[in-house]
N, CA, C and O atoms as CSV, one atom per row, in Angstrom:
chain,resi,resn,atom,element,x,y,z
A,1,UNK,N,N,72.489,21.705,134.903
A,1,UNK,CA,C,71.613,21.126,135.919
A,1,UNK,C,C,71.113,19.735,135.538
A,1,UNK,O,O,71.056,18.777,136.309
A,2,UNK,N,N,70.749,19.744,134.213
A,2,UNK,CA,C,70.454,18.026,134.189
A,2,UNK,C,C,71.900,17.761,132.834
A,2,UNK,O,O,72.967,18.200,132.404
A,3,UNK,N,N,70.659,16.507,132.665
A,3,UNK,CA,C,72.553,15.776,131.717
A,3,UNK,C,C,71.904,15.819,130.232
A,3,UNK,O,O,72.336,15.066,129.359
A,4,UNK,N,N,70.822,16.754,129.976
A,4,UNK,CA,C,70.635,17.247,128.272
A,4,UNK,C,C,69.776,15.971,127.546
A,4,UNK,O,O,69.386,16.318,126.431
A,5,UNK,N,N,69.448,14.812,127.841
A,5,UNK,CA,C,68.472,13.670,127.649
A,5,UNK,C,C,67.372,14.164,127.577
A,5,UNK,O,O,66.881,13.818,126.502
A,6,UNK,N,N,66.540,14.942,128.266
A,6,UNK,CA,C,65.480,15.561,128.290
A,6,UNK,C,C,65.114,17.300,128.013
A,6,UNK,O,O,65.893,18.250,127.943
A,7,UNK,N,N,64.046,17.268,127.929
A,7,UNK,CA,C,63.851,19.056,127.426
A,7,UNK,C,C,64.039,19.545,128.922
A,7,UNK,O,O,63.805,18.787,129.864
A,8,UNK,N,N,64.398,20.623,129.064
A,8,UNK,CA,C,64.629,20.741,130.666
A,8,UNK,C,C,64.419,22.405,130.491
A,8,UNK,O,O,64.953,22.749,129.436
A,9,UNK,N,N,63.787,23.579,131.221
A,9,UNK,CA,C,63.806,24.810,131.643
A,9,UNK,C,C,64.285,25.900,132.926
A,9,UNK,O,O,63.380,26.469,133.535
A,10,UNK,N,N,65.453,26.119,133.239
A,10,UNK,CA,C,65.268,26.919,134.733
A,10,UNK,C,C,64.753,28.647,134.165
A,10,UNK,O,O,64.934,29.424,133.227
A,11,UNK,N,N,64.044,28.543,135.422
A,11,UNK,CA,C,63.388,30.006,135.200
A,11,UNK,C,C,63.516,31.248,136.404
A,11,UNK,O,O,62.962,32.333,136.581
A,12,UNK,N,N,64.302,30.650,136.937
A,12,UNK,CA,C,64.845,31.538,138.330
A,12,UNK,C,C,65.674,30.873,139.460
A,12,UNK,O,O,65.467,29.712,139.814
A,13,UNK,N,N,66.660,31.701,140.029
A,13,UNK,CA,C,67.288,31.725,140.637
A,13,UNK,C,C,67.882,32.314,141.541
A,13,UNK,O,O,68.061,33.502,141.275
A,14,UNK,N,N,68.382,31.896,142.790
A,14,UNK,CA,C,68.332,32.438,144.025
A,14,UNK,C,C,69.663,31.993,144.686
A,14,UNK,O,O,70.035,30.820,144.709
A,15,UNK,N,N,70.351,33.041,145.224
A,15,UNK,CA,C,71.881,32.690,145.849
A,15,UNK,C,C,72.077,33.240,147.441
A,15,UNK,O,O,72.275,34.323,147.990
A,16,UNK,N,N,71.928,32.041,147.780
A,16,UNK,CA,C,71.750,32.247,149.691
A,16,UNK,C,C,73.265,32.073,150.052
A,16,UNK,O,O,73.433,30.866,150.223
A,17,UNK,N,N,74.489,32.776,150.251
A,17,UNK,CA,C,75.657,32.368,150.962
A,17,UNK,C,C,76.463,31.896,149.802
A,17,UNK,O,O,76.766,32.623,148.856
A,18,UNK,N,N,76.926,30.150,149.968
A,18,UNK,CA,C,77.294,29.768,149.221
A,18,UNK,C,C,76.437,28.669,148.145
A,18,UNK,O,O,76.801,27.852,147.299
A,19,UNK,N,N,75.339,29.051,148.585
A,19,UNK,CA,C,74.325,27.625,147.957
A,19,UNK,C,C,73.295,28.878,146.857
A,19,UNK,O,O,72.800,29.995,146.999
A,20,UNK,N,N,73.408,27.795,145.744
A,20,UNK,CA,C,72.443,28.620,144.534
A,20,UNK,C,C,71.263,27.451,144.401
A,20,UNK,O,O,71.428,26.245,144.583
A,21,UNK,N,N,70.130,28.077,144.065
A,21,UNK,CA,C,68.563,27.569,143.912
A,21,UNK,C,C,68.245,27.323,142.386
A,21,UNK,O,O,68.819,28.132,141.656
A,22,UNK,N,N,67.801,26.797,142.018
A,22,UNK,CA,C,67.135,27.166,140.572
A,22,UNK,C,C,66.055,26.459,140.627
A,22,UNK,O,O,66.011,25.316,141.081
A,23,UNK,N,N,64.848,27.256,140.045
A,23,UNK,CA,C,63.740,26.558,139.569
A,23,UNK,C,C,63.269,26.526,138.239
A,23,UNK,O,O,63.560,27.330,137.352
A,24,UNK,N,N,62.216,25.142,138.123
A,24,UNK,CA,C,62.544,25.257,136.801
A,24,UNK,C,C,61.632,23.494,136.370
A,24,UNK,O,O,61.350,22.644,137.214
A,25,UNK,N,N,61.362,23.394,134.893
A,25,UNK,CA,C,61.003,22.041,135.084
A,25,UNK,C,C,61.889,21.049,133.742
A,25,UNK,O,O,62.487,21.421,132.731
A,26,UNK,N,N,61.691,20.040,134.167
A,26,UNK,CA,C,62.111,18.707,133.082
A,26,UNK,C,C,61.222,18.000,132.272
A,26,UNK,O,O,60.371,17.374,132.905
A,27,UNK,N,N,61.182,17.936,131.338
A,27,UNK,CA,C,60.403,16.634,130.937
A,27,UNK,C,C,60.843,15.118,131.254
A,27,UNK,O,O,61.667,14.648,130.469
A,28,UNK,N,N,60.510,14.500,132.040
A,28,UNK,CA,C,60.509,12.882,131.881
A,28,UNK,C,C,59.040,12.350,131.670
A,28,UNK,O,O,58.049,12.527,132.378
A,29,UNK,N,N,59.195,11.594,130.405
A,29,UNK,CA,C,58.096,10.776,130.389
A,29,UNK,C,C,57.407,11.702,129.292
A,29,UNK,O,O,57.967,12.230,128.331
A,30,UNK,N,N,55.950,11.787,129.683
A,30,UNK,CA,C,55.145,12.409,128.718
A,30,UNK,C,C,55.345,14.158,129.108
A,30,UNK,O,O,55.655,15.036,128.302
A,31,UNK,N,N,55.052,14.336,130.659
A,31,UNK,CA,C,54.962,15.428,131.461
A,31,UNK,C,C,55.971,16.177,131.897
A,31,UNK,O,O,57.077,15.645,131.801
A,32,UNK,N,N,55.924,17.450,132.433
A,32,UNK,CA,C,57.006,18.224,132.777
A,32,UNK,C,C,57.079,18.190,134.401
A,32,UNK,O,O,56.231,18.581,135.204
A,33,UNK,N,N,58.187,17.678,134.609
A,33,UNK,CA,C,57.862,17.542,136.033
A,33,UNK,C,C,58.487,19.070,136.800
A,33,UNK,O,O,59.643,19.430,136.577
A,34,UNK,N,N,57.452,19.956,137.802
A,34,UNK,CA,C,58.400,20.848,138.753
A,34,UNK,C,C,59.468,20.583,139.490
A,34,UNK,O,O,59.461,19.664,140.310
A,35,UNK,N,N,60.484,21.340,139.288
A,35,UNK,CA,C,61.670,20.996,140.051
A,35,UNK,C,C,62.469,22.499,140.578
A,35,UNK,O,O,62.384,23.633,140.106
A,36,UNK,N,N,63.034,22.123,141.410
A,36,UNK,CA,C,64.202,22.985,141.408
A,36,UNK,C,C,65.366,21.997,142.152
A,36,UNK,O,O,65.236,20.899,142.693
A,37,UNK,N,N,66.563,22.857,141.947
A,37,UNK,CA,C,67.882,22.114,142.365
A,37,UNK,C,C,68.432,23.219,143.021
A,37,UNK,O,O,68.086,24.366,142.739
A,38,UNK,N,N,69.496,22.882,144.116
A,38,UNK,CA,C,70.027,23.577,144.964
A,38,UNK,C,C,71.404,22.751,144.735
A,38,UNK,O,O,71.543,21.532,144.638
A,39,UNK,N,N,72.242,23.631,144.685
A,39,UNK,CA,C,73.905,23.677,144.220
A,39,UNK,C,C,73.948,21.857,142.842
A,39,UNK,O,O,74.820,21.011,143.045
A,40,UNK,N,N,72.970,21.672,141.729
A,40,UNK,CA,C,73.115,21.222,141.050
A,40,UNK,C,C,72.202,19.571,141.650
A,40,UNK,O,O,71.962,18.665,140.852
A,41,UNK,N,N,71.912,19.513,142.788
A,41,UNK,CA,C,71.025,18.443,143.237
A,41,UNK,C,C,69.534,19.004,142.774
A,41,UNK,O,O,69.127,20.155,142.615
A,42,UNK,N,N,68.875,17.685,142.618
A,42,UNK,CA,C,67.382,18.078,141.784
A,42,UNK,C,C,66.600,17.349,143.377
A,42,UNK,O,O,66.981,16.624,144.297
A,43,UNK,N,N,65.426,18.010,143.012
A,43,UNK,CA,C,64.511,18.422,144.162
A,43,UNK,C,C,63.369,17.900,143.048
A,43,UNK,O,O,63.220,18.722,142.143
A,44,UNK,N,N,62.453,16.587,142.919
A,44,UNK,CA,C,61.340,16.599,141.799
A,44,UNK,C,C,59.866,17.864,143.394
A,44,UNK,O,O,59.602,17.883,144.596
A,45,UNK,N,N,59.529,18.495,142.251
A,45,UNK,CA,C,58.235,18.939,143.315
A,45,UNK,C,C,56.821,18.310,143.237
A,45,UNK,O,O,55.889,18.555,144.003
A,46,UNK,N,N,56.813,17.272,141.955
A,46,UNK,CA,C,55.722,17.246,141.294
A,46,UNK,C,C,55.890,15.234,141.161
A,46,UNK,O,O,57.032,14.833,141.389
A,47,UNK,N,N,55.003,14.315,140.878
A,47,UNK,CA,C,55.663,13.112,140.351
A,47,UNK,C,C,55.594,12.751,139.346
A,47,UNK,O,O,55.975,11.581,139.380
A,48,UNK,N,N,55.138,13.214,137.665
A,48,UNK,CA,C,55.435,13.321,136.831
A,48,UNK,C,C,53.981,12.749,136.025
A,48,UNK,O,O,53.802,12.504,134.831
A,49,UNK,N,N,52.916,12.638,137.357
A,49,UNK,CA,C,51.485,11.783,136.828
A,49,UNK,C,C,50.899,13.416,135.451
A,49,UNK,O,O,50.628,12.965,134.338
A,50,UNK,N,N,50.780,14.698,135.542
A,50,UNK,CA,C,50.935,15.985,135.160
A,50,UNK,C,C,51.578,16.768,135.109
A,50,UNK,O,O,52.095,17.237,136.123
A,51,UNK,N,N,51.851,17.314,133.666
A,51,UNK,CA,C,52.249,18.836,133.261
A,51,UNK,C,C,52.168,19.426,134.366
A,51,UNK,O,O,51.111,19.711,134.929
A,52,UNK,N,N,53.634,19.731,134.893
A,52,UNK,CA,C,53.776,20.853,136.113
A,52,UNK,C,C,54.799,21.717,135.372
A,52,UNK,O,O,55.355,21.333,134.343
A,53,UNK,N,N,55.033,22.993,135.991
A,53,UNK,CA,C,56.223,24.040,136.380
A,53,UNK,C,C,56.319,24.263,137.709
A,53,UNK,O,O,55.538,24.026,138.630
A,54,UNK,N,N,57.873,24.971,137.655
A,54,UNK,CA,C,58.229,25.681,138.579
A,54,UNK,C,C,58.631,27.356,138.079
A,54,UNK,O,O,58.937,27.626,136.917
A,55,UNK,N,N,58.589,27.969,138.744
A,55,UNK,CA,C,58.264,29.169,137.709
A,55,UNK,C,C,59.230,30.581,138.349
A,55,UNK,O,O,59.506,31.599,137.713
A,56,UNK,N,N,59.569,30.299,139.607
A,56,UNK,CA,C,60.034,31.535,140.927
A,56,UNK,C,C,60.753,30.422,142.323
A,56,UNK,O,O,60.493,29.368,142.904
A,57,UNK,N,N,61.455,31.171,142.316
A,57,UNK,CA,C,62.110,30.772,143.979
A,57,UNK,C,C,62.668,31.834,144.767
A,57,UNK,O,O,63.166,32.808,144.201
A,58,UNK,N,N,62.635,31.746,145.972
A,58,UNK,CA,C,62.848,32.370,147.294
A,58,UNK,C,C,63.047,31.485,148.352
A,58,UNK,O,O,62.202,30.649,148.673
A,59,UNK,N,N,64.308,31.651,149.010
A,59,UNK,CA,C,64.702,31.123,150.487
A,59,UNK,C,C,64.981,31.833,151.079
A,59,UNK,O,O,65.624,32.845,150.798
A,60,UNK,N,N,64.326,31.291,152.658
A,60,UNK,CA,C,64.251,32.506,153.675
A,60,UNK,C,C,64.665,31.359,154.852
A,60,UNK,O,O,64.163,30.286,155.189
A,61,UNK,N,N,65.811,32.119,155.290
A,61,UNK,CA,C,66.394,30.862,156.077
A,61,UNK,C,C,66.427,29.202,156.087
A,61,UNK,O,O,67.448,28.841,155.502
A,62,UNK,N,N,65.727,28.187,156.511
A,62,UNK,CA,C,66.212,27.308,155.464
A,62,UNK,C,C,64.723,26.784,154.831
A,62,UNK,O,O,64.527,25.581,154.661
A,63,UNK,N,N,63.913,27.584,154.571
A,63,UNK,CA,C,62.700,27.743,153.924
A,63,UNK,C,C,62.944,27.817,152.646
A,63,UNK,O,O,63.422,28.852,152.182
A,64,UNK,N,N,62.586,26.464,151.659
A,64,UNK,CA,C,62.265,26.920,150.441
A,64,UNK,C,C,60.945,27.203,149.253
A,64,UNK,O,O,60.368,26.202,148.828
A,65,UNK,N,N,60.638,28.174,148.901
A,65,UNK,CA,C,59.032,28.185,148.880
A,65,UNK,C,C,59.494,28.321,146.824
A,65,UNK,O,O,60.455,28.924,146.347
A,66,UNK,N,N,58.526,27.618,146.143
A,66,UNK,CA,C,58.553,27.668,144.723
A,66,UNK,C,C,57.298,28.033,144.291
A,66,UNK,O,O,56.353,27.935,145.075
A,67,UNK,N,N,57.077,28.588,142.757
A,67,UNK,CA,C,55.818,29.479,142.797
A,67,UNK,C,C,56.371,28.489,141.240
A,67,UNK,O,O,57.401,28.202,140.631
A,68,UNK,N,N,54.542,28.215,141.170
A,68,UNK,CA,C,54.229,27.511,139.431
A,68,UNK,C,C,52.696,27.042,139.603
A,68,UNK,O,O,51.707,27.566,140.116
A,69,UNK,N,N,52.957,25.736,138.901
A,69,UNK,CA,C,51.362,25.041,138.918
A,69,UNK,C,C,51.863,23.879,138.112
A,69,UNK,O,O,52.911,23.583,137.539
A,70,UNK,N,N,50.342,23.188,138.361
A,70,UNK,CA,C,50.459,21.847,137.986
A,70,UNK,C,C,49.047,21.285,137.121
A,70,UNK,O,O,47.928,21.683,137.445
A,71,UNK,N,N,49.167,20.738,136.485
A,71,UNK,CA,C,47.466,20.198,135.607
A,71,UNK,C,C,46.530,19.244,136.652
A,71,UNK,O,O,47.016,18.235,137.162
A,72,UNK,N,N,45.544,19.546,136.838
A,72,UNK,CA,C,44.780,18.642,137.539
A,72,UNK,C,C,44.503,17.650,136.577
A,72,UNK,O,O,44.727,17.903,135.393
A,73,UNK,N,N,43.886,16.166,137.037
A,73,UNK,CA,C,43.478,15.106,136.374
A,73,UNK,C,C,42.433,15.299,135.365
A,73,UNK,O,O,41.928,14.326,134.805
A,74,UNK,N,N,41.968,16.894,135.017
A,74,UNK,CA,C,41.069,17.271,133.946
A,74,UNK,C,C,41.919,17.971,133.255
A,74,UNK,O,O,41.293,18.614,132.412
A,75,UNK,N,N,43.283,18.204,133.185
A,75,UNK,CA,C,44.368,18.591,132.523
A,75,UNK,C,C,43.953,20.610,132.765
A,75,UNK,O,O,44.560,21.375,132.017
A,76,UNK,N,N,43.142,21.098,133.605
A,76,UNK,CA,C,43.518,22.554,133.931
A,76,UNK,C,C,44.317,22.967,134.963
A,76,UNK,O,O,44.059,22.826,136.159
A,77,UNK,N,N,45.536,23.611,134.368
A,77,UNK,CA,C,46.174,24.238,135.705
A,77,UNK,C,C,46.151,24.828,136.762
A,77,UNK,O,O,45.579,25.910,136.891
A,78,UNK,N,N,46.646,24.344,137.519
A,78,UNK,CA,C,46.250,24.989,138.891
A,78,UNK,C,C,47.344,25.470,139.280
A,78,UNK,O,O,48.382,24.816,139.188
A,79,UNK,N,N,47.305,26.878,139.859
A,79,UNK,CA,C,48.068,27.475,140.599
A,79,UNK,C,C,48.450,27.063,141.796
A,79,UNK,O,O,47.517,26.603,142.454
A,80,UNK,N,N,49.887,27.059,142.524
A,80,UNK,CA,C,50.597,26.092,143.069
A,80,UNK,C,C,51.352,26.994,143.672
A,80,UNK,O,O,51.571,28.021,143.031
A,81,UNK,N,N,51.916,26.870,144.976
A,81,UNK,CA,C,53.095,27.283,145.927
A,81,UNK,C,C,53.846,26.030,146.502
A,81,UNK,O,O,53.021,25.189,146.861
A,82,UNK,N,N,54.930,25.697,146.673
A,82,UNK,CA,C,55.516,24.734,147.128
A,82,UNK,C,C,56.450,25.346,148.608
A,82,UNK,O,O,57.421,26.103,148.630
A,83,UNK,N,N,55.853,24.807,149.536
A,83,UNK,CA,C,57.117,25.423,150.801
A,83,UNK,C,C,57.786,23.910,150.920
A,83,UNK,O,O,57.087,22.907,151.061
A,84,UNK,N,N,59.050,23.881,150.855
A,84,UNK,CA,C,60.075,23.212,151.561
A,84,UNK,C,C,59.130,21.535,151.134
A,84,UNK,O,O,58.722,20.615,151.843
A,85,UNK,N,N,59.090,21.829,149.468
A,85,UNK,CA,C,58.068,20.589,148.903
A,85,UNK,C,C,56.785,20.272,149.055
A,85,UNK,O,O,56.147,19.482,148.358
A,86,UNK,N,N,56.294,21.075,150.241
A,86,UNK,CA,C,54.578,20.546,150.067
A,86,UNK,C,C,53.448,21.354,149.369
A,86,UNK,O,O,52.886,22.399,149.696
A,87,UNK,N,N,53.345,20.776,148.622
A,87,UNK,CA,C,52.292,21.412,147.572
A,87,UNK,C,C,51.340,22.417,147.976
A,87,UNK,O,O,50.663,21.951,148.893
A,88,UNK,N,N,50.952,23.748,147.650
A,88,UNK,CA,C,49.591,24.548,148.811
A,88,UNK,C,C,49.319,25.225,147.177
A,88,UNK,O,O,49.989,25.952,146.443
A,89,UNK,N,N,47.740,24.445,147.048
A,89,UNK,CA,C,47.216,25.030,145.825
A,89,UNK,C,C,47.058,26.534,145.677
A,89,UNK,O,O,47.663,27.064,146.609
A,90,UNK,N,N,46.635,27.210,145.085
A,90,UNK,CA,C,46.431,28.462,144.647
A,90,UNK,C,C,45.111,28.797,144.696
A,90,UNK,O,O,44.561,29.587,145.463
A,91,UNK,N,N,44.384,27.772,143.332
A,91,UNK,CA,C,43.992,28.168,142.660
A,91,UNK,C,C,42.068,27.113,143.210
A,91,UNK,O,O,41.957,26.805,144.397
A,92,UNK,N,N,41.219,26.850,142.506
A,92,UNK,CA,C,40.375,25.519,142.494
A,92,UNK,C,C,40.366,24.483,141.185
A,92,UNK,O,O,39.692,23.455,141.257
A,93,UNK,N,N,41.062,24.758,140.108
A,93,UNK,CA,C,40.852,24.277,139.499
A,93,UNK,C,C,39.770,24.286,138.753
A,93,UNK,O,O,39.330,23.209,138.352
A,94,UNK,N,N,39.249,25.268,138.482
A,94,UNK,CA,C,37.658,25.532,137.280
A,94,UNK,C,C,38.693,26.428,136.349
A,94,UNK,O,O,38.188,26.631,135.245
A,95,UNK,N,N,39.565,26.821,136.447
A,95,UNK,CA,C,39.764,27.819,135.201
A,95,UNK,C,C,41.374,27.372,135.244
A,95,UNK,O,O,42.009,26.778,136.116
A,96,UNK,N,N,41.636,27.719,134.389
A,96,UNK,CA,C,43.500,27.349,134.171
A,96,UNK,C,C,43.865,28.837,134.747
A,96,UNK,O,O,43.229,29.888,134.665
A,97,UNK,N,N,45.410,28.475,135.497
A,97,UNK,CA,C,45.979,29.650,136.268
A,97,UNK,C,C,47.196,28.825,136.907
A,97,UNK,O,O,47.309,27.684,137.357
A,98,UNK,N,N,48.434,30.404,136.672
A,98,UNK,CA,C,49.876,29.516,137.063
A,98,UNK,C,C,50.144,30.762,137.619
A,98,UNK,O,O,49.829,31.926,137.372
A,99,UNK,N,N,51.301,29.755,139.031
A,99,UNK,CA,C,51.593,31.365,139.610
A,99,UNK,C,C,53.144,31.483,138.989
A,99,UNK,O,O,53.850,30.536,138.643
A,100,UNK,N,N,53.473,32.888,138.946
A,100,UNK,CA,C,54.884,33.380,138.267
A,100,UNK,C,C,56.012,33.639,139.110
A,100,UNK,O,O,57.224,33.435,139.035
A,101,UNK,N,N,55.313,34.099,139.846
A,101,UNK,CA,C,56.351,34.749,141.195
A,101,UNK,C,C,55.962,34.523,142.349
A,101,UNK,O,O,54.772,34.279,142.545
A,102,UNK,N,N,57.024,34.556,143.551
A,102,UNK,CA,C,56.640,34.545,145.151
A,102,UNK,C,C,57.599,35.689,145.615
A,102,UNK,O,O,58.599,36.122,145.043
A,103,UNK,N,N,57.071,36.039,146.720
A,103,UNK,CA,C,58.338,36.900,147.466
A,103,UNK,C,C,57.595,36.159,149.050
A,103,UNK,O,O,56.472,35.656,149.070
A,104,UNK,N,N,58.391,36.239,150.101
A,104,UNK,CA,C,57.982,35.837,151.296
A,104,UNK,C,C,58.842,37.309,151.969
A,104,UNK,O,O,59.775,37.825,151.354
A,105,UNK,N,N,58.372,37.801,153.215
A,105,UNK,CA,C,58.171,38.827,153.832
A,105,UNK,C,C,58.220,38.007,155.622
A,105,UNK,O,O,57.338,37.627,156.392
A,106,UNK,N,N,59.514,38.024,155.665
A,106,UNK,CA,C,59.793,37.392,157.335
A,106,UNK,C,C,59.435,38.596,157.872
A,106,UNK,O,O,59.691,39.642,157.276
A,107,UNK,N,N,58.801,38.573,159.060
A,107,UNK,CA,C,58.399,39.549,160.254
A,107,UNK,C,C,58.520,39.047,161.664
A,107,UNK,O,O,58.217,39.778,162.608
């Protein structure tokens, strides 16, 4: 998934058809940026200002939702959901907390 220059982690993965997911993060810079990649293209979730993960993935039609967290500007983690890239906190940020997993439940 990346080209081995950096420390890099995938931590889950997801196979819709012919397209595979992975999430997962990189280090560039000081920080770990959240990412996932879909069939080997990188997706940044995060911009690399804080220590993020990506931690879980699930796609549900062409919904992609990622489960991790990210350091607030007081460096405590905050629990994090990403749908289709937009960030939806978890958590408030008074206590450190990362999320591990998602499942989504179409109805």
């Amino acid at each position: 998934l990346t080209d081995g220059t950096h420390y890099a982690d995938a931590r889950s993965i997801a196979v819709v058809g012919s397209d595979v997911y992975v999430a997962g993060w990189e280090s560039i810079g000081s920080f770990a940026v959240a990412k996932y990649w879909k069939n080997g293209q990188a997706m940044a979730l995060t911009d690399g200002m804080n220590h993020a993960n990506a931690n879980s993935i699930v796609v549900v039609d062409s919904d992609v939702y990622v489960a991790g967290g990210e350091d607030n500007s007081g460096g405590i983690a905050v629990a994090k959901y990403w749908k289709n890239g937009q960030a939806i906190a978890l958590t408030d940020g008074t206590k450190n907390a990362n999320a591990r997993s998602i499942v989504v439940i179409k109805r």
